[in-house]
C-alpha positions, 0 to 999 in steps of 0.5 A: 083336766091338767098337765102332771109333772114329776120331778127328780122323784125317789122312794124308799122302802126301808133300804130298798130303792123303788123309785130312782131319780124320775122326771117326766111331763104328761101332758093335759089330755094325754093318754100315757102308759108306764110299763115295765116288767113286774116289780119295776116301779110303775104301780108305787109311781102311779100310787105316789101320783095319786097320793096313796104313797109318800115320795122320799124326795122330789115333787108331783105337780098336777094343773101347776100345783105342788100337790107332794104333801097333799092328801089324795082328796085334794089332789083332783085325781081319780083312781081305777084300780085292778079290782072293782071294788064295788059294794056288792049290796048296791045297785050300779047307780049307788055305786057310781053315785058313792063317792058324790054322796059321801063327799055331800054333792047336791042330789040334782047334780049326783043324778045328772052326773051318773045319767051322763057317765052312764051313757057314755059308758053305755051302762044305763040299762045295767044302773039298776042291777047289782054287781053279781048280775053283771060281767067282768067288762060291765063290772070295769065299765062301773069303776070308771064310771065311778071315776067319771062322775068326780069328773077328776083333772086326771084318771089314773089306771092301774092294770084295770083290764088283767083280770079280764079274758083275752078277747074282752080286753081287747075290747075294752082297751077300743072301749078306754082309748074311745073314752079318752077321745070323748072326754078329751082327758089326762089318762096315766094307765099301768101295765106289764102288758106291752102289746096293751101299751103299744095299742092304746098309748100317745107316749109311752114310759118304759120303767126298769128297776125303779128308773125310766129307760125311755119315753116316746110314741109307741113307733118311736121306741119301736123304730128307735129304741135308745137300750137294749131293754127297751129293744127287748121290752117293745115289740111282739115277738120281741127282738132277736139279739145275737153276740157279735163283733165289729169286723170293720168300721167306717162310712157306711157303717160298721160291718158286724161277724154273724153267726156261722162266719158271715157278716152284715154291715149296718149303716150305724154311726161308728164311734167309738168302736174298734174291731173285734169289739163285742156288740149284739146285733139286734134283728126284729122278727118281721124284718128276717125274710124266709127265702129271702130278705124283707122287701128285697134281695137279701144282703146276707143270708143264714142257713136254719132249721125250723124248730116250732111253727105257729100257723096263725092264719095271716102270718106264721111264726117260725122258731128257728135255730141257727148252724151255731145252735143259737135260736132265734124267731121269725114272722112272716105274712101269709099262710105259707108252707114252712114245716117242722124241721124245714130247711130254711135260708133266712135273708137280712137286711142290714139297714133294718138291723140295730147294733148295741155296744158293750154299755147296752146303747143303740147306735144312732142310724146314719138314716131312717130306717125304710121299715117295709109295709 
């Protein structure tokens, strides 16, 4: 396995820019996600990995070698794509073994190389069957195990799981992170799906518009997003963004106007800001308590009315609306008793609130965030 590094990377198609300026390092043995709405780049940069794109500028490097000019069979890479891609006519084994035989590997070594692959994909009972005998899941385990048997310096996944039902990719994403801990591989995975990459990820790659916005552990750009895009982007349901204006500024924080005429201070840094400058106030759905605020009494409170309930079971998700008319979402545990059209006072809690400026840039913490349990 091998570190890769991208450096100052671009690509163009015709006038169009895909790729704009992008440097990361992925670490040996790291599993790293690009995600991103559709359209941001994240499969032509995976594709410019493999080699299967030529970039327009900059470099890839994987185990140390400048590997931009390469051709995708030298470069030690080993690519699952969203679709199976397996020869129907062939039994699990000959597909597995496809690329070995083709490439001229001893017979020996072929045969140890998909019983090893096999078992650690749980697969070598299905080696003898063909590829309309078996299920989406047992289809995806074959084009990794494809992937295995090359025994690659890195893996690279593109969208392998979003042709799979809900419940059999939440399996397979166990599956992924569990192989990953037994070959001790570098894995670069794509998806749109940020649930997907917050579940699955060491670090995380948040691409806008053929650029990165942010990389980081999945609770670092959770906790600490640097943009409101990434604020936006992280986070199921994603975060409440609500127009606003500093009030006042000064050690403690800045002190921002709510909707209805109420205000939040929130201990962020100040600089920079005036009053009656424009920001948004950004609150997580988790951190809005019904009644009162989460964790504690309440520093300042709205009065809402409920639009839509989903009674999940061990949460409820509230889709609210503000005196104002602005409408806003909130998650709370347990079972609850919250109705349609129910009258609620929603409790916030400056220090669990984030504060964006005119650029879009989140204000740095005066401390760390006490995110409750």
């Amino acid at each position: 396995m091998a570190e890769v590094g991208i450096e100052r990377l671009h690509k163009t198609f015709g006038e169009t820019q895909v790729l704009n300026d992008i440097s990361m390092q992925i670490r040996h043995g790291e599993f790293m996600v690009f995600v991103g709405p559709s359209g941001c780049g994240k499969t032509t940069l995976l594709r410019s990995i493999a080699g299967l794109e030529k970039p327009s500028a900059g470099r890839i490097l994987i185990g140390g070698d400048d590997v931009t000019r390469w051709p995708p069979a030298r470069r030690g890479v080993s690519m699952v794509f969203q679709s199976y891609a397996l020869y129907p006519h062939m039994t699990v084994r000959e597909n597995i073994a496809f690329g070995l035989k083709v490439a001229e590997v001893p017979k020996e070594e072929i045969a140890k190389r998909v019983t090893e692959a096999a078992a650690i994909l749980q697969i070598g009972h299905l080696l003898e069957r063909r590829p309309k005998e078996l299920s989406g899941g047992q289809r995806q385990r074959v084009a990794i195990g494809r992937s295995i048997v090359k025994q690659p310096k890195a893996f690279l996944f593109d969208e392998p799981l979003s042709n799979l039902d809900a419940e059999l990719r939440v399996q397979m994403r166990v599956e992924l992170v569990g192989l990953h801990d037994r070959l001790g591989a570098t894995m670069i995975y794509v998806t749109h799906d940020q649930v997907e990459a917050m579940t699955m990820a060491d670090r995380i790659a948040v691409l806008n518009k053929g650029a990165v916005e942010q990389i980081g552990a999945p609770l670092e750009l959770y906790r600490q997003p640097r943009n409101l895009f990434v604020a936006s982007f992280i986070g199921s349901p994603k975060m409440n963004l609500l127009p606003s204006a500093v009030q006042a500024t000064g050690p403690e924080g800045v002190t921002v106007g709510l909707p209805g005429g109420g205000t939040l201070l929130v201990p962020v840094a100040t600089d920079g800001l005036a009053s009656g400058q424009p920001v948004s106030l950004g609150l997580r759905p988790e951190h809005i308590g019904i009644g009162e605020a989460v964790g504690g009494a309440g520093e300042a409170f709205l009065p809402a009315r409920a639009q839509m309930v989903e009674h999940l079971g061990g949460e409820v998700l509230a889709h609210v609306q503000l005196a104002d008319g602005t409408a806003i979402n909130v998650k709370t545990h347990g079972h609850g008793d919250i109705g349609r059209a129910s009258e609620l006072q929603l409790g916030l809690r400056g220090e669990l609130a984030y504060v964006f400026d005119q650029a879009g840039s989140c204000l740095p913490a005066l401390r760390p965030r006490a995110i409750p349990n």
